[in-house]
C-alpha positions as a printed NumPy array, in Angstrom:
array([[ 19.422,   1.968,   2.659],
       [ 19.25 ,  -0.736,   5.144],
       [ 15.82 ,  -1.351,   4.902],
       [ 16.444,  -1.64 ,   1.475],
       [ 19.639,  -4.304,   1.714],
       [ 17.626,  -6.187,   4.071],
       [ 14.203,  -6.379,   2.052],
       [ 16.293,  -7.64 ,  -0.572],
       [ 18.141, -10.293,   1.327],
       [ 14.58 , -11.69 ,   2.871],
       [ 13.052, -12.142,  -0.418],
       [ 15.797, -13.179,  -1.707],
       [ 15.661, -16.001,   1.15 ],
       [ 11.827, -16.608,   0.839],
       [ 11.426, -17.098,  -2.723],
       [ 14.382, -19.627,  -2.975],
       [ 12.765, -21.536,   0.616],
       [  9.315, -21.212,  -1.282],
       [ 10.026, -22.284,  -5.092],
       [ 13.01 , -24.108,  -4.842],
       [ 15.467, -24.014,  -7.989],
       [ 12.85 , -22.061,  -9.644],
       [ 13.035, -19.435,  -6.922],
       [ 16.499, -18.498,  -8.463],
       [ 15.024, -17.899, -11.823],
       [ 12.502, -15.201,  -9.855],
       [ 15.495, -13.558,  -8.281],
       [ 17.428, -13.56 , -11.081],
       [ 14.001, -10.962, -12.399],
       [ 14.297,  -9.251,  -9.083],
       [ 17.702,  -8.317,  -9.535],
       [ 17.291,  -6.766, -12.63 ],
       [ 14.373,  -5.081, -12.056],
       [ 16.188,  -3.323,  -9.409],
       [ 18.98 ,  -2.62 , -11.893],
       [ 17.069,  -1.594, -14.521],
       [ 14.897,   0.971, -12.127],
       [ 17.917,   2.4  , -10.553],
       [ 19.684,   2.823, -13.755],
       [ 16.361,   4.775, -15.805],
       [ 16.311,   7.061, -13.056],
       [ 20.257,   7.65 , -12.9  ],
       [ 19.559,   8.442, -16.661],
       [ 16.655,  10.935, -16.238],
       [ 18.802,  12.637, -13.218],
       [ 16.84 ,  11.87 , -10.653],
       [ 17.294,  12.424,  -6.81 ],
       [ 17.071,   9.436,  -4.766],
       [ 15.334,  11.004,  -1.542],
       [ 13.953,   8.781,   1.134],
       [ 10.647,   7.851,  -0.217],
       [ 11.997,   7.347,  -3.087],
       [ 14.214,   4.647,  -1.36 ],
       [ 10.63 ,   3.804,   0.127],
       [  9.794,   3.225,  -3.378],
       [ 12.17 ,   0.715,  -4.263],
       [ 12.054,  -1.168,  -0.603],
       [  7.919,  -1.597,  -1.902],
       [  9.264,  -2.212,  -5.677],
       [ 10.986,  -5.062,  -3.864],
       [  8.317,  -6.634,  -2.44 ],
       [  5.332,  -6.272,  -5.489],
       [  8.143,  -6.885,  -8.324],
       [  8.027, -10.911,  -7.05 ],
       [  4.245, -11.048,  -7.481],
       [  4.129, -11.336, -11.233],
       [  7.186, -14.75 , -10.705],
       [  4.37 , -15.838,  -7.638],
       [  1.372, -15.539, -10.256],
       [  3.156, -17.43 , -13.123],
       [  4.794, -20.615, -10.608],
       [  1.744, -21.053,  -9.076],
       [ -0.079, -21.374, -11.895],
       [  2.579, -23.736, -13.335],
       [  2.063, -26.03 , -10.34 ],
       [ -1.402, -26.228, -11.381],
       [ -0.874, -27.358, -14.395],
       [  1.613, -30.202, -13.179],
       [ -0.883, -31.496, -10.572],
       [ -3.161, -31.6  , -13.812],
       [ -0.402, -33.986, -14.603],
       [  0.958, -32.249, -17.79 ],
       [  4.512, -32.579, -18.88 ],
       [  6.964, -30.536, -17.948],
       [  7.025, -28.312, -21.002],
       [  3.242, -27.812, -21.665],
       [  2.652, -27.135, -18.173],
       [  5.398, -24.536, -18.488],
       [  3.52 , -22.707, -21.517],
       [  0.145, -22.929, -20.006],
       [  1.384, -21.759, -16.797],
       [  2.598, -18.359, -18.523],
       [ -0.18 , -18.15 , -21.163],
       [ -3.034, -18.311, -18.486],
       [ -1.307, -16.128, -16.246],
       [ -1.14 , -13.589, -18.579],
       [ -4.183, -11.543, -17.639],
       [ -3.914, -11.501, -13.908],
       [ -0.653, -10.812, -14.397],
       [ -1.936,  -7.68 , -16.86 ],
       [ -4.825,  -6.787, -14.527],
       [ -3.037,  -6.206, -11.867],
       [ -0.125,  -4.37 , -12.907],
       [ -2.835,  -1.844, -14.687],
       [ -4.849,  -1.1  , -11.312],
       [ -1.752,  -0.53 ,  -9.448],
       [ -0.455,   1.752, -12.14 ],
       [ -3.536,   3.772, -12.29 ],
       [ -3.246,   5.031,  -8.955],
       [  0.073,   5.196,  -9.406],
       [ -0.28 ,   7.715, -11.94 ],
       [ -2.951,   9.383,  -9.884],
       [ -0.368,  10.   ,  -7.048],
       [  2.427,  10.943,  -9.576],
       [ -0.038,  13.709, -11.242],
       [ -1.504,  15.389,  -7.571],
       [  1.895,  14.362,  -5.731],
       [  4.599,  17.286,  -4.872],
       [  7.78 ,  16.841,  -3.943],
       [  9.094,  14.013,  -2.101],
       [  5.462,  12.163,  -3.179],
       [  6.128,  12.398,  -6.817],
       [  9.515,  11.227,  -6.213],
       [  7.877,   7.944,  -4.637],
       [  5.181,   7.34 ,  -7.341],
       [  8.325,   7.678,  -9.952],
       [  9.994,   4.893,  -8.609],
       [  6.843,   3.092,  -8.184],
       [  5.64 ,   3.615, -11.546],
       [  9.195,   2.568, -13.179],
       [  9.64 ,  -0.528, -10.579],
       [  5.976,  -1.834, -12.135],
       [  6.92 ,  -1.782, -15.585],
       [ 10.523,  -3.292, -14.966],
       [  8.213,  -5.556, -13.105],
       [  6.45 ,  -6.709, -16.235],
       [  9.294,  -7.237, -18.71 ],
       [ 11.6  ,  -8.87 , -16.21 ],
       [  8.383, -10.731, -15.117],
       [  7.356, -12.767, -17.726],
       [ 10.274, -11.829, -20.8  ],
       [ 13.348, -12.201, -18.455],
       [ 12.226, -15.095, -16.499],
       [ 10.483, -16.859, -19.257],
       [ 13.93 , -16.804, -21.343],
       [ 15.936, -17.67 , -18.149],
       [ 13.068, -20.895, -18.274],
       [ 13.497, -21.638, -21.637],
       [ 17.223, -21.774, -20.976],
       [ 17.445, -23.863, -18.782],
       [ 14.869, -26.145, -20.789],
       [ 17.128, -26.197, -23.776],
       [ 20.023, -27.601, -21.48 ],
       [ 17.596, -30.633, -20.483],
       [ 17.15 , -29.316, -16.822],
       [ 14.171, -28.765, -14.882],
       [ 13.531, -26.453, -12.668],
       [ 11.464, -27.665,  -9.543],
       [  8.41 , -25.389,  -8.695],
       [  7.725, -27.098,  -5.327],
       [  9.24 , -27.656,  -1.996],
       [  7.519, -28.711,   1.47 ],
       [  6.593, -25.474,   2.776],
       [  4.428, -24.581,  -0.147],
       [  3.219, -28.647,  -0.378],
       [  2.457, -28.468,   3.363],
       [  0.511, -24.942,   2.816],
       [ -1.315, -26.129,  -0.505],
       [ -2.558, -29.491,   0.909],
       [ -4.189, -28.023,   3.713],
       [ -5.844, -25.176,   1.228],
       [ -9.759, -25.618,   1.235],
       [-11.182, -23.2  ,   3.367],
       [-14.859, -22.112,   3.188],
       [-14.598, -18.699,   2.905],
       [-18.064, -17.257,   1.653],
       [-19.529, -19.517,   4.638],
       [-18.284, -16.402,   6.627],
       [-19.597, -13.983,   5.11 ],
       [-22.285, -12.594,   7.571],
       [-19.873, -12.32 ,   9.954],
       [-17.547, -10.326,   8.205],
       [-20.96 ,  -8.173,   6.981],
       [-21.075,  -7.357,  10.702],
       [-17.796,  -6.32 ,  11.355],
       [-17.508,  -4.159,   8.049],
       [-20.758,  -2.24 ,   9.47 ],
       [-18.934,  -1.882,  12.939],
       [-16.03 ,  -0.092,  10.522],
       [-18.276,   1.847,   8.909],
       [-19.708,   2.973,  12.413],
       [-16.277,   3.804,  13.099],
       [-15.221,   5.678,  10.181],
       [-17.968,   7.844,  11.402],
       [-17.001,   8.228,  14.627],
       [-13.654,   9.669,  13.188],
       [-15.13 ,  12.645,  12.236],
       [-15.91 ,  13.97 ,  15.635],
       [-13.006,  12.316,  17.518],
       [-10.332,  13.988,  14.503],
       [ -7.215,  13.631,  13.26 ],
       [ -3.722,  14.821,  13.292],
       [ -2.835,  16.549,  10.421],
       [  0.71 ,  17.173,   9.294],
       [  1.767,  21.023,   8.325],
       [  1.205,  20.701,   4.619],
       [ -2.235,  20.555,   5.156],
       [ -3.171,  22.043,   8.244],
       [ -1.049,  25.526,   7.637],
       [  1.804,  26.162,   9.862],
       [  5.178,  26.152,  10.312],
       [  7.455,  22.82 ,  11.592],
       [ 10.931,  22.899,  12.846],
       [ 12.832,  19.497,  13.848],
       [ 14.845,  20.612,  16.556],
       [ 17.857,  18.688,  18.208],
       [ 18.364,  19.048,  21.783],
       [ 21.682,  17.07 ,  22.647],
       [ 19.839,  15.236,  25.461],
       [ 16.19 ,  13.91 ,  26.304],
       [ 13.659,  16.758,  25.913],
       [ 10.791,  17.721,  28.577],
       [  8.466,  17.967,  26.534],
       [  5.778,  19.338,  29.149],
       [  8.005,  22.035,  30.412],
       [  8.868,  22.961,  26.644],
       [  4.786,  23.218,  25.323],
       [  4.25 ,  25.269,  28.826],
       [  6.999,  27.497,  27.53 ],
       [  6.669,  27.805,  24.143],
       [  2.795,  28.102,  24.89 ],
       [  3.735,  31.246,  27.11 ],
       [  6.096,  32.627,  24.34 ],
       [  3.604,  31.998,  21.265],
       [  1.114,  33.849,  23.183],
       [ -1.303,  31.164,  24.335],
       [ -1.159,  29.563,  21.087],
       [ -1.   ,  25.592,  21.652],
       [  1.784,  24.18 ,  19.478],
       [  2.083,  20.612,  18.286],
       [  5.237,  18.571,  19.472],
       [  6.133,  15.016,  18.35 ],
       [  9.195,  13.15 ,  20.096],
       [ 11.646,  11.985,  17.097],
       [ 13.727,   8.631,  17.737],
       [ 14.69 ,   8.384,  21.196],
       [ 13.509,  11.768,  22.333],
       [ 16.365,  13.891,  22.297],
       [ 14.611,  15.936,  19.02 ],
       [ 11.476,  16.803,  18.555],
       [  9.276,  18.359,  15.89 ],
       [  7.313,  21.365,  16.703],
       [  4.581,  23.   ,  14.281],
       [  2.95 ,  26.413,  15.057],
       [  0.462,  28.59 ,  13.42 ],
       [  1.451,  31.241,  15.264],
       [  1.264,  34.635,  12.562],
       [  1.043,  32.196,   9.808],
       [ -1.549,  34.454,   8.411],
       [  0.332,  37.887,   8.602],
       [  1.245,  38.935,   5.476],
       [  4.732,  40.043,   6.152],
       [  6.304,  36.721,   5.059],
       [ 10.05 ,  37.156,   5.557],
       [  9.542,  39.598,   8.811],
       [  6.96 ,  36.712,  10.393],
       [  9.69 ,  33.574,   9.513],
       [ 12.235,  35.733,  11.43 ],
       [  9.681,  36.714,  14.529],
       [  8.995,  33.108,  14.671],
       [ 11.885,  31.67 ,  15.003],
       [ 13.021,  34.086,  17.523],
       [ 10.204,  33.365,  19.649],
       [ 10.894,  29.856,  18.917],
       [ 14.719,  30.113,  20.657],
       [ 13.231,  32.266,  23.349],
       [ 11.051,  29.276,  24.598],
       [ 13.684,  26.978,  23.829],
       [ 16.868,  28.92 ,  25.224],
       [ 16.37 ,  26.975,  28.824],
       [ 16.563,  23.987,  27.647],
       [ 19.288,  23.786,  25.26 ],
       [ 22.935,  23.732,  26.394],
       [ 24.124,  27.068,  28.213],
       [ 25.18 ,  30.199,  26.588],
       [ 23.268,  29.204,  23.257],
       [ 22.939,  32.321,  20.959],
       [ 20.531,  32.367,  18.444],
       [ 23.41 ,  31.886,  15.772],
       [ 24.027,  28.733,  17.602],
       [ 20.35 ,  27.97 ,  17.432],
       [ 20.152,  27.943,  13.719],
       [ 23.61 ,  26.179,  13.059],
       [ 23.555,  23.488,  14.958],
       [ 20.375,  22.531,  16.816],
       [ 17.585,  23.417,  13.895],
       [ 17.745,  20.701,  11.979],
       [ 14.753,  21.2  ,   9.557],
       [ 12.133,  23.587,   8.819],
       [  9.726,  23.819,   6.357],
       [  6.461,  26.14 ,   6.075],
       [  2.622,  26.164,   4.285],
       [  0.478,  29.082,   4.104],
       [ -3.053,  28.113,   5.223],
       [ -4.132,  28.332,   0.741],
       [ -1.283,  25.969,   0.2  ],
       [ -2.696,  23.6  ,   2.65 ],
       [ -6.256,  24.067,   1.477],
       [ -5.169,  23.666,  -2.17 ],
       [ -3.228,  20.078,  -1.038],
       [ -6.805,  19.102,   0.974],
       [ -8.694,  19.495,  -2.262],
       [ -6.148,  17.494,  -4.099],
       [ -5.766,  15.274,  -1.607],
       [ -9.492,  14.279,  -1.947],
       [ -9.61 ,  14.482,  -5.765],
       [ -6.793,  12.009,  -6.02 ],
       [ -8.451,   9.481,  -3.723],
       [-11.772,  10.183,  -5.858],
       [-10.326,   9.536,  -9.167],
       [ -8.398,   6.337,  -8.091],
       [-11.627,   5.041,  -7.019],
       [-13.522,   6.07 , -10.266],
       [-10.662,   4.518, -12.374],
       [-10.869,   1.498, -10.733],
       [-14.243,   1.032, -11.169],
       [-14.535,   1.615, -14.89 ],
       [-11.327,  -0.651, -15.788],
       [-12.814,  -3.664, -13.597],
       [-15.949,  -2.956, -15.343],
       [-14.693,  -2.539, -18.875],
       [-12.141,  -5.489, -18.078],
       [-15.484,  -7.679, -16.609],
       [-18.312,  -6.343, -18.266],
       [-19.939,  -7.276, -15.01 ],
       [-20.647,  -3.729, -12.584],
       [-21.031,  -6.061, -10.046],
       [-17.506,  -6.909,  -9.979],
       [-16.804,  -3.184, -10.165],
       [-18.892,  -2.554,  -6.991],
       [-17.662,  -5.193,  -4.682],
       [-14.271,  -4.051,  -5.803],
       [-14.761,  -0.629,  -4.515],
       [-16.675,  -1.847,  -1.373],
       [-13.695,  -3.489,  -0.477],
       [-11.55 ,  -0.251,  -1.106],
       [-13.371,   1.983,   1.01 ],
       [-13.267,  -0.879,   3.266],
       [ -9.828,  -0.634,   3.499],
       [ -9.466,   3.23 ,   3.392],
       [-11.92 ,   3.316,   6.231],
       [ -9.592,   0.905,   8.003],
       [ -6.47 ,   3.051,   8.191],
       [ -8.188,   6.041,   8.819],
       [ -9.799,   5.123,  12.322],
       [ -6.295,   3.982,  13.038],
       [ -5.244,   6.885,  12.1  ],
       [ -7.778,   8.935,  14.625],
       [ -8.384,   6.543,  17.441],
       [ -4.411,   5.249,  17.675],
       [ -2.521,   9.018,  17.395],
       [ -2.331,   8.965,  21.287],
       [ -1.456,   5.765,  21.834],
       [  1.544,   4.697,  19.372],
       [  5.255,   6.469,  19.947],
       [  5.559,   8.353,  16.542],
       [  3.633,  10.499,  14.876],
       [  0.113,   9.898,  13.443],
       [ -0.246,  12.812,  10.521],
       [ -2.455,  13.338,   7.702],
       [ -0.135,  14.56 ,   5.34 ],
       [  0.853,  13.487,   1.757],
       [  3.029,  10.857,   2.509],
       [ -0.63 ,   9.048,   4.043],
       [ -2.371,   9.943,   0.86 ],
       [  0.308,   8.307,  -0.984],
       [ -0.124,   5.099,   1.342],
       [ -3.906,   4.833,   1.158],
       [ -3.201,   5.468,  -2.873],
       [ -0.794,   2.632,  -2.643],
       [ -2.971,   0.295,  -0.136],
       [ -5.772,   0.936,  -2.436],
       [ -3.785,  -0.685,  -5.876],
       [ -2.29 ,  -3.323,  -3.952],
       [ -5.404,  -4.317,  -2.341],
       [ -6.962,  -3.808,  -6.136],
       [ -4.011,  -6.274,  -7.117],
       [ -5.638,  -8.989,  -5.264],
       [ -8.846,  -8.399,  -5.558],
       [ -8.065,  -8.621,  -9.678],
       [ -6.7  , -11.874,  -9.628],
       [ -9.392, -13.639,  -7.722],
       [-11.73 , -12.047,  -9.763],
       [ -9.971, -13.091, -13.159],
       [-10.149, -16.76 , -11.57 ],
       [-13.788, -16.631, -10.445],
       [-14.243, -15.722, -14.36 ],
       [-12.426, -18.718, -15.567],
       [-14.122, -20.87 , -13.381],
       [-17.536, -19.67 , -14.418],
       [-16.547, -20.762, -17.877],
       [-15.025, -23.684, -17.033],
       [-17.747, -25.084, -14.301],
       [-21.165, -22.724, -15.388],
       [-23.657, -25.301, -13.454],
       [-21.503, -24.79 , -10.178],
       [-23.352, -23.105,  -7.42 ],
       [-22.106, -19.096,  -6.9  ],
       [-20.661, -19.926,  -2.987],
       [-18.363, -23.333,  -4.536],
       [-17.331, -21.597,  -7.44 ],
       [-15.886, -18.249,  -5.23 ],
       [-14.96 , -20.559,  -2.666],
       [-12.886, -22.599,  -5.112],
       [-11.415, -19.478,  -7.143],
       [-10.405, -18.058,  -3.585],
       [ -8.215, -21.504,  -2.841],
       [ -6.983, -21.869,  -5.659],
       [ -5.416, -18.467,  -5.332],
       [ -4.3  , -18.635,  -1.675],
       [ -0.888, -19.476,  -2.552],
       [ -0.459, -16.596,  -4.666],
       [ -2.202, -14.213,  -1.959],
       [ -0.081, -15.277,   0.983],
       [  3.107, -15.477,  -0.816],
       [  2.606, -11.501,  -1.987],
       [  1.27 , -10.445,   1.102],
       [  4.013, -11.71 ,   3.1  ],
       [  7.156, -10.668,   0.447],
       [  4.629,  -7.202,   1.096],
       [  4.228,  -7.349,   4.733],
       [  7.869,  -8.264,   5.329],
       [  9.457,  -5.344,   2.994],
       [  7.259,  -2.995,   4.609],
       [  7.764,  -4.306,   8.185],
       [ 11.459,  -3.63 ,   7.687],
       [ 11.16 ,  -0.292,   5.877],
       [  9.195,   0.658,   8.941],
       [ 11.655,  -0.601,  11.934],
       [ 14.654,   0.927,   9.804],
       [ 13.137,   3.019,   7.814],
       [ 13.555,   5.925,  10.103],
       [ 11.444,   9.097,  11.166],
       [ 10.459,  10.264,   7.815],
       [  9.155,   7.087,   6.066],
       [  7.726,   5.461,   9.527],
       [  3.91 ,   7.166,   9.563],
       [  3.841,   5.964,   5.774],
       [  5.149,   2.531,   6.229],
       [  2.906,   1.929,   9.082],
       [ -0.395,   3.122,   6.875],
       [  0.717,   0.672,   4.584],
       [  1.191,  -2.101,   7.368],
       [ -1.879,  -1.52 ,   8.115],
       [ -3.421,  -1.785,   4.521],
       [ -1.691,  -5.056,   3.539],
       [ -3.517,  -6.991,   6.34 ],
       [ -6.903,  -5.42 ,   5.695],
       [ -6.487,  -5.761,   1.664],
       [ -6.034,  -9.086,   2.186],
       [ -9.205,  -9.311,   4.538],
       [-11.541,  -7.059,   2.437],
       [-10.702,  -9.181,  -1.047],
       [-11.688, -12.388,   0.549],
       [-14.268, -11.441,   2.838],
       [-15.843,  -8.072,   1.305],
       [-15.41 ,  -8.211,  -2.185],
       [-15.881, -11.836,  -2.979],
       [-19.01 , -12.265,  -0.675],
       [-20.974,  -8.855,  -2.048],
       [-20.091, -10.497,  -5.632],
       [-21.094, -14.012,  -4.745],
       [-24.673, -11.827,  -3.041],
       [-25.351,  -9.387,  -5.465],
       [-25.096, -12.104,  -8.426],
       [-27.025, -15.109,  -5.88 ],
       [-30.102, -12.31 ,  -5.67 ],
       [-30.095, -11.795,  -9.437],
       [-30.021, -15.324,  -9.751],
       [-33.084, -16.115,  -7.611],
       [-34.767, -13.202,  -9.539],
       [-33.884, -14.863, -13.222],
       [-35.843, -18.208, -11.226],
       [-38.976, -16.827,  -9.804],
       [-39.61 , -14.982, -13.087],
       [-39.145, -17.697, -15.002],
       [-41.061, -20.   , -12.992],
       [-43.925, -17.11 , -13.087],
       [-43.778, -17.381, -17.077],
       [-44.179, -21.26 , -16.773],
       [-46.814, -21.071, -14.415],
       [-48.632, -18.591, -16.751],
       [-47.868, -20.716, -19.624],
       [-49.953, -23.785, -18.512]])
């Protein structure tokens, strides 16, 4: 809940210090999004667990992106120098389709994560799901009639203030000029990715098989002297423990007889053994009522099919969010070149946060797990990331209309500028929400918010220097090829 009050407040902040007056007009959107999202699911009766509350910290952030799309493209317009009220309309006419675009990607995966989700992951993708809608009709209804209100009264909002001038002026950066050094480093991360195979990963009990029990000591744990003695209890059977907050609980997961087929009899050996390697270092004259009352705080178990079954979906999720993607860019663009630098840049990113994932578990405090709440972060990197991507690629379109001589390197180097605003402003309202959800966020939504730390930065990174440069590539090559054939026909011609 804090993370959430304090998201709010930021943006809140950041959107008045970035639009001026106009900034009001997007928070006046933001607020009733978040009405609107909590209220539909107080009506369908749903629980508000915490990532769902994860949900509406990232609602936060992506529900200011569709204001961000339509006022920058209304400053366009009035450095065009239009008047006030045509530059208004044109602003939220022309943003239309990026707006469109990218609410559709991030809804497809979206409803990927909602259909292979369980449990608290579902109850994440829900929130999602409503927040982008809300998103939409507060968006560009709500915030258009707020405009047109404040037209009517002979008032005008101002769009600009000197952060975004001094950001804007300085905004003509050659991008695609970098593009063979960003082809290097992608082929490092691909080396990488590979690499994560043999060095492994840490997978969290749903789908490793297992049993996990969050136990609260009343002072800091030794955590050596516990795995030595639980090791000995479990009979040489190695079991995983994770400090939680400041190290006075941890979280153990054993396998021990998760195969035996006497469920109920097994959960009750297993937790016995469990207090017998624990009984030294818990408070003195513990009994194993004791145990269970007050110092197991959670427990929760997956049969090694369950597990299996959650891999599989796991996978097919990821799979289907990536062959979605691909077919609406390509239906959208009727260009499968835009469709393949698109998903370049997704495995780009996917490969990203999973040699993080691998290479960082023994270095970073918390836990590192592959578990559903990481699927539902690459799911969610993956459409915000797609977000971006879309609305660069909706400009590059416009500009090939509007400029069709212009060289393939200017014209994505100009679509990418133009849209910088846009892309730092979301990133950052992003980034911050997700920066906070992860400091106060606590032990639950932490391994999640920091795969999605993670995949802000390198969205950002793989739309502007994957994406864009295999589209400005692929398209240069077919170019050349249209030339020398058509200078072979001329040459066989005379």
């Amino acid at each position: 809940m804090w993370s959430f009050i304090i998201s709010f407040l930021v943006i809140f902040t950041l959107m008045i210090i970035y639009y001026n007056t106009s900034g009001w007009v997007a928070n006046i959107a933001l607020i009733l999004n978040l009405l609107f999202t909590i209220g539909v699911l107080a009506g369908l009766g749903a629980t508000l667990t915490a990532p769902g509350i994860a949900g509406l910290v990232l609602t936060i952030g992506m529900a200011v992106d569709t204001n961000v799309i339509i006022y920058e493209r209304i400053k366009e317009e009035l450095r065009k120098g239009k008047a006030y009220l045509p530059a208004i309309n044109d602003g939220y006419n022309r943003s239309l389709a990026p707006v469109l675009d990218g609410h559709v990607t991030t809804l497809l995966t979206a409803f990927i994560l909602y259909y292979f989700g369980l449990g608290p992951v579902k109850g994440f993708a829900t929130t999602q799901i409503l927040g982008l809608f809300l998103s939409l009709f507060c968006g560009i209804l709500v915030s258009r009639w707020v405009s047109d209100w404040f037209t009517n009264k002979n008032k005008h909002l101002n769009y600009f203030s000197k952060v975004s001038n001094a950001i804007e002026k300085k905004s003509n950066f050659k991008f695609i000029e970098f593009r063979k050094r960003a082809y290097v480093i992608s082929v490092i991360i691909v080396i990488l990715g590979i690499a994560t195979i043999f060095n492994g990963f840490d997978y969290g009990v749903e789908f490793d098989g297992g049993r996990s029990y969050k136990i609260d000591f009343g002072k800091k744990a030794n955590v050596e002297a516990i795995r030595d003695d639980l090791k000995a209890t479990f009979e040489d059977e190695n079991p995983i423990i994770k400090t939680v907050g400041d190290g006075t609980s941890l979280d153990i997961t054993t396998s021990y007889l998760i195969r035996d087929p006497r469920t109920e009899m097994a959960d009750s050996i297993v937790e016995h053994k469990l207090f017998e390697g624990l009984k030294k270092h818990l408070p003195a004259n513990t009994t194993y009522n004791q145990f269970e009352s007050f110092h197991k705080k959670e427990s929760k178990k997956v049969l090694p099919t369950i597990s299996d079954d959650l891999k599989k979906g796991a996978l097919k999720a990821t799979l289907f969010a990536m062959i979605a993607i691909f077919l609406y860019i390509f239906i959208r663009f009727r260009d499968w070149r835009f469709s393949l630098g698109t998903i370049f840049a997704l495995i780009h990113d996917t490969l990203v946060t999973l040699i993080v994932f691998s290479f960082a578990r023994e270095i970073v405090p918390f836990p590192l797990e592959i578990d559903q709440h990481f699927i539902a972060a690459i799911l969610t990197v993956i459409g915000f990331s797609m977000n971006d991507t879309v609305v660069i690629f909706d400009r590059i379109r416009e500009d090939m209309k509007l400029h069709p001589t212009l060289d393939q390197k200017t014209l994505v180097n100009k679509a990418i500028n133009e849209t910088l605003s846009r892309t730092i402003m979301t990133t950052l309202t992003v980034f911050l929400t997700i920066l906070i959800l992860f400091i106060f966020g606590g032990e639950v939504t932490r391994g999640f918010a920091f795969a999605m730390l993670i995949g802000v930065v390198t969205g950002i990174y793989s739309t502007v220097f994957v994406a864009a440069p295999v589209l400005v590539d692929l398209k240069g090559g077919i170019r050349k090829s249209k030339q020398q054939a058509d200078a072979k026909v001329e040459t066989a011609k005379k």
